[in-house]
mmCIF file of the N, C-alpha and C atoms, coordinates in Angstrom:
data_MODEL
# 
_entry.id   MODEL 
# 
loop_
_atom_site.group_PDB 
_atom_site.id 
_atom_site.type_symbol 
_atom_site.label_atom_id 
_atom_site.label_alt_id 
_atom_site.label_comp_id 
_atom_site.label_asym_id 
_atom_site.label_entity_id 
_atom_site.label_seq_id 
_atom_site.pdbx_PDB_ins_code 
_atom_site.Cartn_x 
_atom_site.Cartn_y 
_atom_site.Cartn_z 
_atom_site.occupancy 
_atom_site.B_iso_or_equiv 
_atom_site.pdbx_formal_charge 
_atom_site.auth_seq_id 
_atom_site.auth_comp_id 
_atom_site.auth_asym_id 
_atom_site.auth_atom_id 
_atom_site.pdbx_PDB_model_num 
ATOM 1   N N  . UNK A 1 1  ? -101.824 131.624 52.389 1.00 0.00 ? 1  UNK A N  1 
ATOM 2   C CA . UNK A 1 1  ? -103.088 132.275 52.126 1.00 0.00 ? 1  UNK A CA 1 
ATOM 3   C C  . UNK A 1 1  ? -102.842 133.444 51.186 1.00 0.00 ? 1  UNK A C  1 
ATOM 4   N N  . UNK A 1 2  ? -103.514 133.770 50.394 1.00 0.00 ? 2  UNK A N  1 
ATOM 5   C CA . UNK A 1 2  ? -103.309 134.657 49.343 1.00 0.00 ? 2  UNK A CA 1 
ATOM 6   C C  . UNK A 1 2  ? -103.764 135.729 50.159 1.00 0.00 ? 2  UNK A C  1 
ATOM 7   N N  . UNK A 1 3  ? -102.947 136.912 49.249 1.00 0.00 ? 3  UNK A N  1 
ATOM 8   C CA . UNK A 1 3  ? -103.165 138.270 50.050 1.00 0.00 ? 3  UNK A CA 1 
ATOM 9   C C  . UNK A 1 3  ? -104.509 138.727 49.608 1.00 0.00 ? 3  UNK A C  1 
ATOM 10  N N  . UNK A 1 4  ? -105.126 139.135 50.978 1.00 0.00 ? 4  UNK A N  1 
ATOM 11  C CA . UNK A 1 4  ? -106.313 139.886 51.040 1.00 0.00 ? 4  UNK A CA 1 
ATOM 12  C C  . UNK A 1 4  ? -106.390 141.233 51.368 1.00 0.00 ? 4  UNK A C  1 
ATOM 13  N N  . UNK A 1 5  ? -105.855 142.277 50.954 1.00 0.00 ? 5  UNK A N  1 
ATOM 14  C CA . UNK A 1 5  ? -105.716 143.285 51.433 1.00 0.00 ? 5  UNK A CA 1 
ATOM 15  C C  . UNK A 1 5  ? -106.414 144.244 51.873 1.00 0.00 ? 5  UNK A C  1 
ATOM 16  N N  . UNK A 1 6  ? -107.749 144.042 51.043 1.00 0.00 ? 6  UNK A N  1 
ATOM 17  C CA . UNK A 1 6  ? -109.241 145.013 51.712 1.00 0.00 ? 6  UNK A CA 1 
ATOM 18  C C  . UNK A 1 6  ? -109.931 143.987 52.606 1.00 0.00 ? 6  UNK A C  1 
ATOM 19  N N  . UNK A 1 7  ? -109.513 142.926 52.916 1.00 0.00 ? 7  UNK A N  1 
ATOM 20  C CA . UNK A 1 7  ? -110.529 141.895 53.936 1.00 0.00 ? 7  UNK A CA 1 
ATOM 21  C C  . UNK A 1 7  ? -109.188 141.786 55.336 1.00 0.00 ? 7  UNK A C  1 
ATOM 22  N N  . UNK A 1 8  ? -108.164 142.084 55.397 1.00 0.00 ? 8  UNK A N  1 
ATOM 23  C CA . UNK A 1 8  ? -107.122 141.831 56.293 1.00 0.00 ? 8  UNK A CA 1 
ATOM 24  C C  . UNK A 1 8  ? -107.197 142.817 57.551 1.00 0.00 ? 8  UNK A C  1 
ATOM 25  N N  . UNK A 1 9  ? -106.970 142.411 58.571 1.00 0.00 ? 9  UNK A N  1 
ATOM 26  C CA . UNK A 1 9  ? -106.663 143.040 59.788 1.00 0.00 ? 9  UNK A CA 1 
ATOM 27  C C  . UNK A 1 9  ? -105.656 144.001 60.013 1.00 0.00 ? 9  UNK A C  1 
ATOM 28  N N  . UNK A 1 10 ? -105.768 144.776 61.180 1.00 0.00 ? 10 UNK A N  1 
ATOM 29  C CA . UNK A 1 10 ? -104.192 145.567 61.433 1.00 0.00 ? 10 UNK A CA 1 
ATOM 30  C C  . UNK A 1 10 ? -103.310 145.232 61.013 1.00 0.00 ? 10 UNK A C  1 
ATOM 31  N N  . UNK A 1 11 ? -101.987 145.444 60.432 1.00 0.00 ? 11 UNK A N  1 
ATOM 32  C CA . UNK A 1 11 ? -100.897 144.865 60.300 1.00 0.00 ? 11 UNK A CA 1 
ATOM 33  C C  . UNK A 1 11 ? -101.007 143.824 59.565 1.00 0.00 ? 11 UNK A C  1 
ATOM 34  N N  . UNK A 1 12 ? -101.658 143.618 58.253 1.00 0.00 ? 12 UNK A N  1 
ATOM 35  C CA . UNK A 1 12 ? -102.263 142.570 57.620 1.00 0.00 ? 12 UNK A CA 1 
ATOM 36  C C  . UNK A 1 12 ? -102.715 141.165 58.084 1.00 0.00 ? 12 UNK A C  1 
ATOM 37  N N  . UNK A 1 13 ? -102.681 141.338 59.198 1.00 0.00 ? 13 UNK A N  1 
ATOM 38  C CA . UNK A 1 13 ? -103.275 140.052 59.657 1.00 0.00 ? 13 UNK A CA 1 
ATOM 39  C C  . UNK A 1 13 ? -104.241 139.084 59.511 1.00 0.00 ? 13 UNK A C  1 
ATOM 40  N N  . UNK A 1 14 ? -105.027 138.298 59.525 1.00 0.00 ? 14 UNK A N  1 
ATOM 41  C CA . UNK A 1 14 ? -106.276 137.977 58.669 1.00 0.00 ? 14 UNK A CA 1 
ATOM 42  C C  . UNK A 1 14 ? -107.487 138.227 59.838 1.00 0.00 ? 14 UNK A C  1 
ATOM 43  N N  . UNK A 1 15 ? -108.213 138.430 59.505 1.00 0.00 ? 15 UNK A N  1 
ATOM 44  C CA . UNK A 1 15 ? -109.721 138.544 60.204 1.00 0.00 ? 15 UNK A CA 1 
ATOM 45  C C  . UNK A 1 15 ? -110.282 136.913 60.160 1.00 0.00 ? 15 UNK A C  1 
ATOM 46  N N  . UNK A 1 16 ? -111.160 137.207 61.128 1.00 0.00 ? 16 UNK A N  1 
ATOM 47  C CA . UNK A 1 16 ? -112.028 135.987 61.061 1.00 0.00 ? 16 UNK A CA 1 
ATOM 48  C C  . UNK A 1 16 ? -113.220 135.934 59.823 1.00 0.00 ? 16 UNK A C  1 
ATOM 49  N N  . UNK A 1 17 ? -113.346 137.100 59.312 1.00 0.00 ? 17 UNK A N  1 
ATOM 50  C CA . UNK A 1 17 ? -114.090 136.877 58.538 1.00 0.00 ? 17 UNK A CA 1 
ATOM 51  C C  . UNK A 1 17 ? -113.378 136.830 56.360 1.00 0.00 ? 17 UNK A C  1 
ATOM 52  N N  . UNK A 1 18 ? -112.346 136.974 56.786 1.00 0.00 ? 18 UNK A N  1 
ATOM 53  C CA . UNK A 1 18 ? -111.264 136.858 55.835 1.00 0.00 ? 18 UNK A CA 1 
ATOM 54  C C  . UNK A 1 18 ? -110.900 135.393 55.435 1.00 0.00 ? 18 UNK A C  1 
ATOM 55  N N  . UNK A 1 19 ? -110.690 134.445 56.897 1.00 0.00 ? 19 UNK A N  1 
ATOM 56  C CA . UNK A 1 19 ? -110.383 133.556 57.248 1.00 0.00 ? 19 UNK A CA 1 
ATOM 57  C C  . UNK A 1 19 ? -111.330 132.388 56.866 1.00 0.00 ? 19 UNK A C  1 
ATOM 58  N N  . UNK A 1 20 ? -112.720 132.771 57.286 1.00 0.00 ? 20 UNK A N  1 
ATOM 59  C CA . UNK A 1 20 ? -114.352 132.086 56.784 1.00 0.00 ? 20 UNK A CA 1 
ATOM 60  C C  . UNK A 1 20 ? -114.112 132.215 54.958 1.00 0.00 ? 20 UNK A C  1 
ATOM 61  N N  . UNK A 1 21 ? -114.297 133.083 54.808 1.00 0.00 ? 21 UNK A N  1 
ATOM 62  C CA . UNK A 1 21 ? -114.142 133.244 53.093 1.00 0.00 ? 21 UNK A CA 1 
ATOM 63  C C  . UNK A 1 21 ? -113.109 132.786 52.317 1.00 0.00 ? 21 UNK A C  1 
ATOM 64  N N  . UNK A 1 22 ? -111.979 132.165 52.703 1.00 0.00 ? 22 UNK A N  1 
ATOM 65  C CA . UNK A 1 22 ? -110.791 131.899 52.241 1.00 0.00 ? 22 UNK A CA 1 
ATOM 66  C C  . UNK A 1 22 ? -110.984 130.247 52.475 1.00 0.00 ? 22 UNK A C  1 
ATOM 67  N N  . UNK A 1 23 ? -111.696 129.731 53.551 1.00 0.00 ? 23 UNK A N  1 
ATOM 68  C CA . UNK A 1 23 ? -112.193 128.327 53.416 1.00 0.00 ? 23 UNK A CA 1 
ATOM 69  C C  . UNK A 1 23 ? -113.480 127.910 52.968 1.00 0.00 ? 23 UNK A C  1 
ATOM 70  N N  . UNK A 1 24 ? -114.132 128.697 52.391 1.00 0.00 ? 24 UNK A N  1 
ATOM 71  C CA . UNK A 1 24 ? -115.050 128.414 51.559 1.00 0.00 ? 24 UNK A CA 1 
ATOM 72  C C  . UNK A 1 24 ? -114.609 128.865 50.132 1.00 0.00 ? 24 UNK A C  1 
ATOM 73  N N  . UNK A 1 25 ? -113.896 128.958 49.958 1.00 0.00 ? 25 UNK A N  1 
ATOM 74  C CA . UNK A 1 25 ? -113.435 129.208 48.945 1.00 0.00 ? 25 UNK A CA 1 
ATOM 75  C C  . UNK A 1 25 ? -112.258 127.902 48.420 1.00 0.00 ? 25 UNK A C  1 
ATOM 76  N N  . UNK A 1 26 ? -112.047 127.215 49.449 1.00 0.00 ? 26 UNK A N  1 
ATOM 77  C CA . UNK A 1 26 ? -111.028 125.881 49.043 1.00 0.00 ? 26 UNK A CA 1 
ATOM 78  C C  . UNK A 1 26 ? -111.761 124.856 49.638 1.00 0.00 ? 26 UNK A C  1 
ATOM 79  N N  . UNK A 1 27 ? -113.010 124.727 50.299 1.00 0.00 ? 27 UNK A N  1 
ATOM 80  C CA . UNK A 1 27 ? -114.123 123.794 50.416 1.00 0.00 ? 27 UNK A CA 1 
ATOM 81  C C  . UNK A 1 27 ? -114.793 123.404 49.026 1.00 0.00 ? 27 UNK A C  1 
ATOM 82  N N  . UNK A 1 28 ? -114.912 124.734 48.477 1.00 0.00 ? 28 UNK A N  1 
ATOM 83  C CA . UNK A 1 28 ? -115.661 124.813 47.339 1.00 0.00 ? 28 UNK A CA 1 
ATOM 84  C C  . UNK A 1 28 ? -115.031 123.586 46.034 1.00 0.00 ? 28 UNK A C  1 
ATOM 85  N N  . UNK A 1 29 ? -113.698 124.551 45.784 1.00 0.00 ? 29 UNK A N  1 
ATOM 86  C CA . UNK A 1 29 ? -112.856 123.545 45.116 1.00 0.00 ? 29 UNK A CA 1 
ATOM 87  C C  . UNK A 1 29 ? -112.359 122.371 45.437 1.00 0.00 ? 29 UNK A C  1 
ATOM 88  N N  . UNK A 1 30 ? -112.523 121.831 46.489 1.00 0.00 ? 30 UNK A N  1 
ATOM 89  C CA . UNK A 1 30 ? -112.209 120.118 47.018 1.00 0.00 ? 30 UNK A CA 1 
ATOM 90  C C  . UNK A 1 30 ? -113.540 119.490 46.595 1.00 0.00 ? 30 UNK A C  1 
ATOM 91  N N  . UNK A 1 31 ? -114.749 120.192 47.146 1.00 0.00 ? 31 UNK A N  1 
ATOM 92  C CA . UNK A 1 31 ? -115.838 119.761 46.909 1.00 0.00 ? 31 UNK A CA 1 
ATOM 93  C C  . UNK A 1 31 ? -116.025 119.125 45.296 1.00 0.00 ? 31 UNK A C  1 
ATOM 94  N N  . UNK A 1 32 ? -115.897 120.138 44.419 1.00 0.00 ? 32 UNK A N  1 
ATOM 95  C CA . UNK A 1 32 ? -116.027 119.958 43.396 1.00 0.00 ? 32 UNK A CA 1 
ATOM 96  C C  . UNK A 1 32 ? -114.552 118.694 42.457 1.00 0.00 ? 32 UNK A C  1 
ATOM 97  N N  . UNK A 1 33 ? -113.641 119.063 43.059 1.00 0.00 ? 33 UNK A N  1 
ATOM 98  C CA . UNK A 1 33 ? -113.041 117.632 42.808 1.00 0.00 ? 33 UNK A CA 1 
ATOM 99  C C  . UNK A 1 33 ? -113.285 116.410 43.561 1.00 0.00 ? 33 UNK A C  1 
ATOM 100 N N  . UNK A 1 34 ? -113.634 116.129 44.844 1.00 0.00 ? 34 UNK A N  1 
ATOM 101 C CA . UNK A 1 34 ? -114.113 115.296 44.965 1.00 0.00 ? 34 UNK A CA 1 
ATOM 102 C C  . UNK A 1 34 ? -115.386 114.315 44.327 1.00 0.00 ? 34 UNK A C  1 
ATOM 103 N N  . UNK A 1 35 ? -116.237 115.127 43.682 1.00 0.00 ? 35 UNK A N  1 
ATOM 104 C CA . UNK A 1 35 ? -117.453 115.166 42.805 1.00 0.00 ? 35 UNK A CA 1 
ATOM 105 C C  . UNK A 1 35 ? -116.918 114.292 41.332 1.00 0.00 ? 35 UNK A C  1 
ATOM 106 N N  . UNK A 1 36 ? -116.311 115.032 40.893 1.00 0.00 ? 36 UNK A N  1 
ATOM 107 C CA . UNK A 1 36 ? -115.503 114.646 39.544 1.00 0.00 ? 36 UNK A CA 1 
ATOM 108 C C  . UNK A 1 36 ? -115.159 113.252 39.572 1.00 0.00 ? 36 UNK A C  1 
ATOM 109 N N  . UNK A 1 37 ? -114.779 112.743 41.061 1.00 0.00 ? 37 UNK A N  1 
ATOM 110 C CA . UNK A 1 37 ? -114.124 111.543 41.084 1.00 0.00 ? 37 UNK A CA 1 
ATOM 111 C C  . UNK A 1 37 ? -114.635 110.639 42.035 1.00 0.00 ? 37 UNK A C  1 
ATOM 112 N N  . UNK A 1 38 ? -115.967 111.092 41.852 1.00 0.00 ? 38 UNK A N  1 
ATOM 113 C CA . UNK A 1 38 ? -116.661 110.107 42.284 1.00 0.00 ? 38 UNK A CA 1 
ATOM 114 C C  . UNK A 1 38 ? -116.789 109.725 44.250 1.00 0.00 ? 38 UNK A C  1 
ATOM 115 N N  . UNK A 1 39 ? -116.001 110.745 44.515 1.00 0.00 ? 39 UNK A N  1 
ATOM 116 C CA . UNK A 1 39 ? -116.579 110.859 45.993 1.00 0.00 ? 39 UNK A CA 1 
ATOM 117 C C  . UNK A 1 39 ? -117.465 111.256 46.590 1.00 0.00 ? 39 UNK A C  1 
ATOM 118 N N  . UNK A 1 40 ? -118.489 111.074 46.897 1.00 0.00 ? 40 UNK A N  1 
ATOM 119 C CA . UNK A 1 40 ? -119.767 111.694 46.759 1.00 0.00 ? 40 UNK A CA 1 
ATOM 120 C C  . UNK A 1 40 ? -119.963 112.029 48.054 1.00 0.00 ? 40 UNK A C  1 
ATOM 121 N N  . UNK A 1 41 ? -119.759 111.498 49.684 1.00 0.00 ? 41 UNK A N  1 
ATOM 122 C CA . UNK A 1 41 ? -120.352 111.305 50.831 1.00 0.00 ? 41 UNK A CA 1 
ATOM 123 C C  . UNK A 1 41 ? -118.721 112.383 51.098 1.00 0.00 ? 41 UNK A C  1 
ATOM 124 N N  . UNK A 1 42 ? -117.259 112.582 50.472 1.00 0.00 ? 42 UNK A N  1 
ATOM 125 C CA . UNK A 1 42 ? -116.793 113.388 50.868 1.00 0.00 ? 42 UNK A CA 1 
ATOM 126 C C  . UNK A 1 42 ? -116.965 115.107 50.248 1.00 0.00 ? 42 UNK A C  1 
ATOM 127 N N  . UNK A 1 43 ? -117.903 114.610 49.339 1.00 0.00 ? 43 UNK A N  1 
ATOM 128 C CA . UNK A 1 43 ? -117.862 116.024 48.514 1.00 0.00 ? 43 UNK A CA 1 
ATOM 129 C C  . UNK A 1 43 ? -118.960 116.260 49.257 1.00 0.00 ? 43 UNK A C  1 
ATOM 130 N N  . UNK A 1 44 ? -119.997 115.728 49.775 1.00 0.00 ? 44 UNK A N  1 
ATOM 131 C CA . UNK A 1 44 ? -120.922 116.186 50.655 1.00 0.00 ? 44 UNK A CA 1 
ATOM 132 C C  . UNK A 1 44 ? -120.708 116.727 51.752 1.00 0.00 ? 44 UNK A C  1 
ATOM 133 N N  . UNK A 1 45 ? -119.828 116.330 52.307 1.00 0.00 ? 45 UNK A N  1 
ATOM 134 C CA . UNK A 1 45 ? -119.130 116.789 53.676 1.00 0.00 ? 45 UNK A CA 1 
ATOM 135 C C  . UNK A 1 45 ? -118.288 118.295 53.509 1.00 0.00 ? 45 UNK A C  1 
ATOM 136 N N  . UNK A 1 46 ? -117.290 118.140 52.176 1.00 0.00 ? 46 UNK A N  1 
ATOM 137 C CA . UNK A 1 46 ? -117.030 119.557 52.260 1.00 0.00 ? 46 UNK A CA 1 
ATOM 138 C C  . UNK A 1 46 ? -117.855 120.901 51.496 1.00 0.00 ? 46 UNK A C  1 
ATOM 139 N N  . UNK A 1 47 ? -118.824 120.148 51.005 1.00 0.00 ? 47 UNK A N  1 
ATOM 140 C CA . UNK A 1 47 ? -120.089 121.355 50.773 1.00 0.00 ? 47 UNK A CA 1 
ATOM 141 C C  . UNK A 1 47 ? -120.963 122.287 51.515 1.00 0.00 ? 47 UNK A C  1 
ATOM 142 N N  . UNK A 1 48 ? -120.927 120.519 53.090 1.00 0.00 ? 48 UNK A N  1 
ATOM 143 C CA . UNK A 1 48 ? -121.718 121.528 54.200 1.00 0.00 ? 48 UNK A CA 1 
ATOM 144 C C  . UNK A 1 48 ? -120.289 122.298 54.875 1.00 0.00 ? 48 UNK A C  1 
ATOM 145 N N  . UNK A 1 49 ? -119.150 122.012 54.901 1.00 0.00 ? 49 UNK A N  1 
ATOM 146 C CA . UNK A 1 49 ? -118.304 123.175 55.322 1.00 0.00 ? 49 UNK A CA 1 
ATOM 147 C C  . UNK A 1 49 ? -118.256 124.371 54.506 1.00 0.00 ? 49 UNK A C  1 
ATOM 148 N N  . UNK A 1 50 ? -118.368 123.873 53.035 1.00 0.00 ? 50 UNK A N  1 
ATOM 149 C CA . UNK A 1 50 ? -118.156 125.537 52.220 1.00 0.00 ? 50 UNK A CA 1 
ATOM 150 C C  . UNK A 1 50 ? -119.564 126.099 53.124 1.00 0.00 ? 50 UNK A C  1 
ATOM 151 N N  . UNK A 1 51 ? -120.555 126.133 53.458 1.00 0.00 ? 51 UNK A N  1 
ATOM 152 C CA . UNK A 1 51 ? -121.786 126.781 53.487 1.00 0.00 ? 51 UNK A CA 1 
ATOM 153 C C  . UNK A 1 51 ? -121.614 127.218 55.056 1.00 0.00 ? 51 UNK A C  1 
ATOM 154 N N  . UNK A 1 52 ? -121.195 126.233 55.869 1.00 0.00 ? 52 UNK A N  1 
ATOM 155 C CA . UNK A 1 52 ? -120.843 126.950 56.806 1.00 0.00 ? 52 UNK A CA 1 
ATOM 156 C C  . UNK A 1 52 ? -119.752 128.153 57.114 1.00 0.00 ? 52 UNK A C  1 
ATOM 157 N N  . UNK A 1 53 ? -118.839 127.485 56.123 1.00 0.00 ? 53 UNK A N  1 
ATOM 158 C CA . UNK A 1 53 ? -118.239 129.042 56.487 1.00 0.00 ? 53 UNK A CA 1 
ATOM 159 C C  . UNK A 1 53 ? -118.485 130.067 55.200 1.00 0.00 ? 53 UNK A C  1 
ATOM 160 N N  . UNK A 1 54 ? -119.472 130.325 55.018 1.00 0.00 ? 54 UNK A N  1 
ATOM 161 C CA . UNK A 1 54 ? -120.074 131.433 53.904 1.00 0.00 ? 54 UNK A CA 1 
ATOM 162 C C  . UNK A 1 54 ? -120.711 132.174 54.834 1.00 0.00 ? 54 UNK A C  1 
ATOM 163 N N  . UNK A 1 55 ? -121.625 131.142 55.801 1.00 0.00 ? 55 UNK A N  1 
ATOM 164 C CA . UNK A 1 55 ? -122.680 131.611 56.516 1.00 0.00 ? 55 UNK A CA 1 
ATOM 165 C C  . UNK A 1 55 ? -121.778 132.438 57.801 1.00 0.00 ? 55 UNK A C  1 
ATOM 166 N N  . UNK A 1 56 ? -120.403 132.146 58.112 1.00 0.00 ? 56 UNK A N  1 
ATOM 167 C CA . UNK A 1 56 ? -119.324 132.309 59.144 1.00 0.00 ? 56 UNK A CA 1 
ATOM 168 C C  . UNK A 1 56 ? -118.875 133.984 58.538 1.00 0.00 ? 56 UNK A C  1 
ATOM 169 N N  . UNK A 1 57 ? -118.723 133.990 57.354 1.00 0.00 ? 57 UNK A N  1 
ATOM 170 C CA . UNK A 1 57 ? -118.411 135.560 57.166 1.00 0.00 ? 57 UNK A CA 1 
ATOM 171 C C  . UNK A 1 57 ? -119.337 136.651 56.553 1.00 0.00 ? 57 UNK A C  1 
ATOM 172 N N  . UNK A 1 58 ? -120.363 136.065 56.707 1.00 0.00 ? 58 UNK A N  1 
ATOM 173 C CA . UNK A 1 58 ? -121.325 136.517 56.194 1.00 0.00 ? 58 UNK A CA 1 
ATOM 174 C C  . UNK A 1 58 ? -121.863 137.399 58.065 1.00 0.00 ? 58 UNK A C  1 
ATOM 175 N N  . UNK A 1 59 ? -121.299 136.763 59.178 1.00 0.00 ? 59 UNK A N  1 
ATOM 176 C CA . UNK A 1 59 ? -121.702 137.202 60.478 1.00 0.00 ? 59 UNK A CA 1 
ATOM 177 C C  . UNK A 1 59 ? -121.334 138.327 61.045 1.00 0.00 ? 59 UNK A C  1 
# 
């Protein structure tokens, strides 16, 4: 996981809401290669995960 240093916990640890944003953030990009190549019902699937976890650190 790439360092997050203003979103990280005590002792750099990750937060849950560090954690939400860091998988919507590689939902995003699967999504969008899946798209490219014609996966459509899996790029759908990881779109509603990017959004869920947007909506996850957004809490």
């Amino acid at each position: 996981m790439p360092d997050q240093d203003d979103k990280n916990g005590p002792n750099g640890h990750e937060t849950p809401d560090s954690a939400a944003q860091y998988i919507a953030t590689l939902t995003q990009e699967l999504a969008q290669l899946a798209r490219r190549n014609g996966l459509d019902t899996l790029s759908y699937i990881l779109e509603m995960a990017r959004l869920e976890a947007d909506q996850a650190a957004k809490e």
